[in-house]
N, C-alpha and C positions, 0 to 999 in steps of 0.2 A: 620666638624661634623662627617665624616665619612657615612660609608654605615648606612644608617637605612633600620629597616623592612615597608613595606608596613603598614599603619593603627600605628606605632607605638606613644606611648600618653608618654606626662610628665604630672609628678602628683601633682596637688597643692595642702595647704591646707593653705585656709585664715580664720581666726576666727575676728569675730567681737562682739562688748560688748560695751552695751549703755554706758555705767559708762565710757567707755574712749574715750569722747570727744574732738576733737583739737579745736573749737571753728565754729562759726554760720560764715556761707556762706556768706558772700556779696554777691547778685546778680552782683555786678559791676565787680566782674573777666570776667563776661561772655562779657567785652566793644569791641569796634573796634575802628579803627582810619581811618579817613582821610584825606591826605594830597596832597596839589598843586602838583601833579606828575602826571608823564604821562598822563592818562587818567581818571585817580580816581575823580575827577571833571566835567571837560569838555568830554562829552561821555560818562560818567558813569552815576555819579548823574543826571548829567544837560546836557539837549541836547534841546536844542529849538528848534521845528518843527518835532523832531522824533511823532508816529501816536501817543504814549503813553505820551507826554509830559503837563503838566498843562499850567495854565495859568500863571506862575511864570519860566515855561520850564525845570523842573524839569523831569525825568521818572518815572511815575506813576507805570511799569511794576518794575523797580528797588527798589521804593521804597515798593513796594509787599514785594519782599523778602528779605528784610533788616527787615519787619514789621515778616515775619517767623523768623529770629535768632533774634527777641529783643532785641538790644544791650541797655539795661539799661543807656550806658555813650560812647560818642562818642569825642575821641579827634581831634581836627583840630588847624591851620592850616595845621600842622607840629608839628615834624621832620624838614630834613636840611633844606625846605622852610622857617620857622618860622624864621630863625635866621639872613635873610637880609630884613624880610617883614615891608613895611609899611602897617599899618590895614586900616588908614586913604584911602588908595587907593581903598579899597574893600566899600567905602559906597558911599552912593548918590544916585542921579542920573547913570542910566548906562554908557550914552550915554555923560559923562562929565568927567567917569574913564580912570587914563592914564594908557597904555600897559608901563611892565615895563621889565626888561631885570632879572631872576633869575640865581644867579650865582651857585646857590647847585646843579642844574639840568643841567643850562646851555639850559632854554627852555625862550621863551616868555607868560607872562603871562597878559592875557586880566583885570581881575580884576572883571569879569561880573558876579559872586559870591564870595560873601564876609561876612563878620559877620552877617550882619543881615537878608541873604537869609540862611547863614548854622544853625540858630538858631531859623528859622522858618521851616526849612527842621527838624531837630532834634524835636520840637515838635510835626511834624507832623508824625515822627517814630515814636516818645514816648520814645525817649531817653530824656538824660541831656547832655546838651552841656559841653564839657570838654576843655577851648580857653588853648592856650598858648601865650605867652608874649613873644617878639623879646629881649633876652638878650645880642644877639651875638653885633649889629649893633646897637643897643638902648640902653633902659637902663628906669630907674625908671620914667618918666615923662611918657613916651610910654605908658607905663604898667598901670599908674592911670592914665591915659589922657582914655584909652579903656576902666577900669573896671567905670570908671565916666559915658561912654557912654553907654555903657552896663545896668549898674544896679541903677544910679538916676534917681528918678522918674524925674525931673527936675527944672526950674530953674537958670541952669548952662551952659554954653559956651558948655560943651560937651552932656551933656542930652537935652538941646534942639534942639541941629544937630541934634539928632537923631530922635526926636518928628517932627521935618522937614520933615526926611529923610519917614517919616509915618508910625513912632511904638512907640504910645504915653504910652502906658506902657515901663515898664522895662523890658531887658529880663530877669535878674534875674540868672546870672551865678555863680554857688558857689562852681566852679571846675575850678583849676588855675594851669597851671604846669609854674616854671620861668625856661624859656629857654628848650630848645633840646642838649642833647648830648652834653656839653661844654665840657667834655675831650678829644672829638675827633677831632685832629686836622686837617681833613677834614673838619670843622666846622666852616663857614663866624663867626668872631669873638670869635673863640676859646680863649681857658683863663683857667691860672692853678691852680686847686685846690682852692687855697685862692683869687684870683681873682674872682672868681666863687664864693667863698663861702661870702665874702661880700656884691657882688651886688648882689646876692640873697636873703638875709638879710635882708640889705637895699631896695628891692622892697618887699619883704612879710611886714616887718614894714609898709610901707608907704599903701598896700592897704589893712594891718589890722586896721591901724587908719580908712579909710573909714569904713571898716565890718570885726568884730570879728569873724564873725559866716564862713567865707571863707573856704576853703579847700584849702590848698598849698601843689604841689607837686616839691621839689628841684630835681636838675637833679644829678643822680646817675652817674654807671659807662653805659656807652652804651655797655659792654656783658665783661662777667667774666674774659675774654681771653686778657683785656687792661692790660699794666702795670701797672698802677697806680690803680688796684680794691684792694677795701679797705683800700689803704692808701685815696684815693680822698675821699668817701665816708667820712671818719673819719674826717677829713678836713671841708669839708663839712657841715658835721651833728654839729660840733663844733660851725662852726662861726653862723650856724644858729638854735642854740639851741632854745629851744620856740616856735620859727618862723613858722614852715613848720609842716606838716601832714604825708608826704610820703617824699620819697627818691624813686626814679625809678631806675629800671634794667631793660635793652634790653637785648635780647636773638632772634640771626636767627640758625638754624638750615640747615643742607645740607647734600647731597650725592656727594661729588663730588670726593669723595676718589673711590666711585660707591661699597661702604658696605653696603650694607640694614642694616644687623644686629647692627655694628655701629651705624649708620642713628638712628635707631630707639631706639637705649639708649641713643641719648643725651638728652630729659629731664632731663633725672637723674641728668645730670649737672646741670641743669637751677634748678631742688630742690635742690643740694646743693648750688648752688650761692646763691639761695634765704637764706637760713641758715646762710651764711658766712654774708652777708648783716646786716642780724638781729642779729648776734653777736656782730658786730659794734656798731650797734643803741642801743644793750645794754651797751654794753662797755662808750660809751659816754653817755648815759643818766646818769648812776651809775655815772659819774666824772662832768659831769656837773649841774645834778641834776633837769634838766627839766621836767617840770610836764607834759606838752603836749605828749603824746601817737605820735610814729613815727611809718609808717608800710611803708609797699615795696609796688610801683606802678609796675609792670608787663607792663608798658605802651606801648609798642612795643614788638611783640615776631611773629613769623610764620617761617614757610619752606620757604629758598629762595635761590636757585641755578641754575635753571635750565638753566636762560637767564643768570646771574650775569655779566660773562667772554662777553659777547656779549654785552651786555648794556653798559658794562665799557669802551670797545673800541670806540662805537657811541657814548657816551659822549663825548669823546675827539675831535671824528670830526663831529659833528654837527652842525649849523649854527643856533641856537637859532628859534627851529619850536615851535612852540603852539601846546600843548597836542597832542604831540607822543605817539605811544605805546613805552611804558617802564615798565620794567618789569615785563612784561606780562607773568608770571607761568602758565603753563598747569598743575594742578596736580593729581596724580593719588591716585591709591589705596593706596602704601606705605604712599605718604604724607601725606593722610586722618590718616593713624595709628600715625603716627610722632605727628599729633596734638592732638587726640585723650590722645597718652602719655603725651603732653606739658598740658593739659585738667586734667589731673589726678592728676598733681604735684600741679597746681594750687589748686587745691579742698585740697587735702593733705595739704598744706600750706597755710589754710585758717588763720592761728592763725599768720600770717605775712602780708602776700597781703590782701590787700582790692577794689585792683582795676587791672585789669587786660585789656588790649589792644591788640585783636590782627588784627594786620599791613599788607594789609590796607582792609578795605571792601567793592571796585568795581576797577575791572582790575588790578590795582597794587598792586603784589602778594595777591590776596584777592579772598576769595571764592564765589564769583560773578564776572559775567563775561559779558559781550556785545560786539553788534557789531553793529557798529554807523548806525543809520536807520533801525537795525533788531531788532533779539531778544534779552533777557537776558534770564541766567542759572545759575543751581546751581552748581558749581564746587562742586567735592569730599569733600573738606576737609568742607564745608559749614555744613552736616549732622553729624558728632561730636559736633563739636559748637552749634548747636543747639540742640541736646540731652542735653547736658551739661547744658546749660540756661536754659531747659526747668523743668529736673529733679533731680540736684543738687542743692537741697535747706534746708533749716533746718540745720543743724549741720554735719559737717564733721566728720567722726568716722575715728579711728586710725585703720589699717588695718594691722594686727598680718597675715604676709605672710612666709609662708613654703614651697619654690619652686626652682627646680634649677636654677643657675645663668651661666651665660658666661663672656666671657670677651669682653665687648663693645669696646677695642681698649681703646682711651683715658680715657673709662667710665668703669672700672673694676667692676667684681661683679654686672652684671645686672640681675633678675630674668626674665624668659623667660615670666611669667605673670605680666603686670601692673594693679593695682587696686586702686582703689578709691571706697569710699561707704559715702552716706548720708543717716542720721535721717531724714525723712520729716516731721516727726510730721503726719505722717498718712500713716508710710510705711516705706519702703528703697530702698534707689535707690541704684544701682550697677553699676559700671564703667570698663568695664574689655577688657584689650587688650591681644593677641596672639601674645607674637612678634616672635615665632620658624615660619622658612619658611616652612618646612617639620610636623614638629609632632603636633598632636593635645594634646590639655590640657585638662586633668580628673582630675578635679576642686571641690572639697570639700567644702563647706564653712559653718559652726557652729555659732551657736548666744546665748549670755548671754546676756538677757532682753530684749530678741524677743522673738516672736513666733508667726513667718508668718504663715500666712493659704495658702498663695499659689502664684505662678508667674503669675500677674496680667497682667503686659507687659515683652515681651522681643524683641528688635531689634536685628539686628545684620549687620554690615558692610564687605563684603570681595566680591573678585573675582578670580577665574582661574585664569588671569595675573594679577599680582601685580603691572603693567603699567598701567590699564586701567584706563580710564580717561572719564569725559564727557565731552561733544562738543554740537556747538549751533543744530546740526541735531541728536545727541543722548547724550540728558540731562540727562536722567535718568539712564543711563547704570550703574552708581556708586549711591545707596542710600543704607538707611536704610531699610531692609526688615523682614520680621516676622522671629523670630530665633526660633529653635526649641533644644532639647537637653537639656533643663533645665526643674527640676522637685523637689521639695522637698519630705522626704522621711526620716522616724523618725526624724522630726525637724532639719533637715540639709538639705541643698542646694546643691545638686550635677547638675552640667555643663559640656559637655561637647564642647570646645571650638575650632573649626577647627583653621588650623594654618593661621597666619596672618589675624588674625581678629578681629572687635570691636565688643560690646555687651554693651547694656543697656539694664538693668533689673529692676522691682518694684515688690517688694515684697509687697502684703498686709496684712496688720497687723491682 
């Protein structure tokens, strides 16, 4: 970038206009996922005998703050877990479950949480449980032998196991993904393309005769970067015309090249993958003619590098331990903007995604954090996510941006400001990241069928070092705090935004 002057600003100008709508918010972008890894289970959620644990052994202190980011829809089991699991091992009695050997991780898995503790856990966040079906190692029987037990009231060989088991209602699950990442062939019972796209098919058939009213999500590409994106996908979407609701994309994000600036234009990617996706899904709908509405699951996305090269090695020689740490991110300021970006695109492409996951939420890679018999914390990246759930709601407005760009490396043409803005139906929320490391941003922003009276709220995320991080003795050092520098001013919104920083803003109407 060369020498800058001291104080020196780039200058944006974003215009927004009710009349150009992209479409209403799912609250379900704002989901998270947890899955049998590491610690995300045993230690995270559930720890029997820590001071904060219930009567079920869950942590009370954790599920605090999982009650702070309201995840609307929580996927389990899995990911690569899902794809050699039996469900049947996760019910019962505890103390009759057998420890099984997982080979996606290469850990031992006790089984002492299972469907019908993660679906009492999930109610008691005020989430919707979002299950996945073992495609990899299974197959259709599996898959309605679980949604039998799940959701008949009873009756039945498998709804009365579970009125046994002493949950004589139904849980009532009506979020279904078939299988994890089948084009990765990392993947316990990978399968190509048309392989996949049948026994997918064939299991959405089979538990739409059970219930029409289901949600199916097919499994997409697992991140834009595979060979086969958008040909699998098309594939895909073909043999299961009708069938399925969503098609999923993964997207992780990383520094390992060590570019911030990089770093922090790859959402850009993850919005156009999203685009390439939905081209697809129209491409096939228009030839096959299916009435059913198909949108993009976002089901897995976050920042994950920091361990990656160090986990992959310990996978190789470890001797199958029960919930190790693994992949345990520390993250910092930057990662907090990284997601904040990944946050932005989502909103922006609300007229595609409707359901969005991000992977996972306790210890692995997940913006909560513990430490077995002490506290829990909120990691960085936890305080975007939760603005985001909290204040993008209502309609998603198209954001008419006028700002220099750079070259993000693989991601050309990044402007140095990312924006998002919501209609809430009693205001506007504003979404706004810095990603310049040096210059701050002198931010304009004009409205056609507004007219704010004034900034209600304004946050703002940033630090002096752009490493800093919290930890279980200083939790707070990374939050959201009161921003200042915004002011309206003849019916425009003038900002101004130090470098490397987030901002949520409410304008009242």
């Amino acid at each position: 970038m060369g020498d800058r002057a001291p104080g020196a600003r780039v200058r944006a100008r974003l215009a927004l206009d009710r009349a150009r709508a992209v479409a209403t918010i799912d609250p379900r972008l704002f989901g998270a996922f947890v899955e049998h890894l590491g610690r995300a289970v045993y230690g995270g959620l559930y720890e029997p005998g820590h001071p904060a644990a219930d009567g079920q052994g869950f942590r009370t202190d954790v599920l605090d703050l999982v009650r702070g980011l309201a995840p609307p829809v929580v996927r389990y089991p899995g990911g690569n877990f899902v794809s050699a699991y039996r469900w049947e091992d996760g019910v019962g009695p505890r103390g009759r479950r057998p420890v099984r050997l997982d080979p996606a991780w290469r850990t031992r898995e006790t089984n002492q949480v299972g469907t019908d503790e993660f679906v009492a856990w999930c109610r008691a966040a005020g989430a919707e449980p979002m299950l996945a079906v073992n495609l990899g190692t299974r197959g259709i029987d599996a898959a309605c032998a679980l949604l039998e037990y799940c959701n008949h009231p009873g009756g039945t060989a498998w709804s009365d196991l579970r009125r046994r088991h002493g949950h004589a209602r139904p849980h009532g699950v009506r979020l279904w993904c078939l299988g994890n990442e089948m084009d990765g062939p990392w993947q316990v019972g990978h399968k190509t393309a048309h392989e996949y796209g049948r026994l997918a098919s064939e299991t959405a058939k089979a538990m739409r005769a059970f219930d029409q009213g289901l949600e199916l999500v097919a499994c997409g590409s697992s991140f834009a970067g595979m060979p086969t994106f958008g040909a699998w996908e098309e594939t895909v979407l073909e043999l299961c015309a009708g069938a399925v609701d969503h098609v999923s994309l993964h997207a992780y994000f990383d520094d390992e090249a060590g570019d911030a600036a990089a770093f922090l234009a790859q959402p850009v990617a993850l919005e156009r993958a999203i685009r390439a996706v939905g081209a697809v899904i129209d491409r096939v709908q228009a030839r096959t003619g299916a009435a059913r509405p198909v949108h993009v699951a976002v089901d897995e996305w976050n920042v994950w590098y920091h361990n990656r090269r160090q986990d992959k090695e310990r996978l190789r020689t470890w001797d199958w331990p029960t919930a190790p740490a693994l992949l345990e991110e520390a993250y910092d300021v930057t990662d907090a903007l990284v997601v904040a970006c990944a946050l932005n695109a989502l909103i922006r492409s609300a007229d595609r995604v409707r359901i969005a996951c991000l992977a996972q939420l306790v210890n692995v890679i997940a913006p909560i954090m513990t430490v077995t018999g002490g506290p829990a914390w909120r990691q960085t990246t936890y305080h975007p996510l939760q603005a985001a759930a909290r204040h993008a709601r209502g309609t998603s407005l198209a954001v008419a941006l006028d700002c220099p760009a750079y070259d993000g490396g693989p991601t050309p043409d990044v402007p140095w400001l990312d924006a998002a803005a919501a209609d809430t139906g009693d205001g506007l929320a504003l979404f706004l990241v810095n990603r310049h490391a040096a210059d701050a941003i002198d931010l304009a922003v004009s409205f056609a069928g507004f007219a704010p009276r004034g900034v209600a709220l304004h946050r703002t995320l940033s630090d002096p070092d752009p490493r800093a991080t919290n930890t279980a003795a200083h939790p707070d050092r990374v939050t959201l705090r009161a921003g200042t520098g915004a002011a309206l001013q003849d019916g425009a919104l003038h900002a101004l935004l130090p470098p490397r920083s987030y901002h949520v803003l409410r304008l009242a109407p």
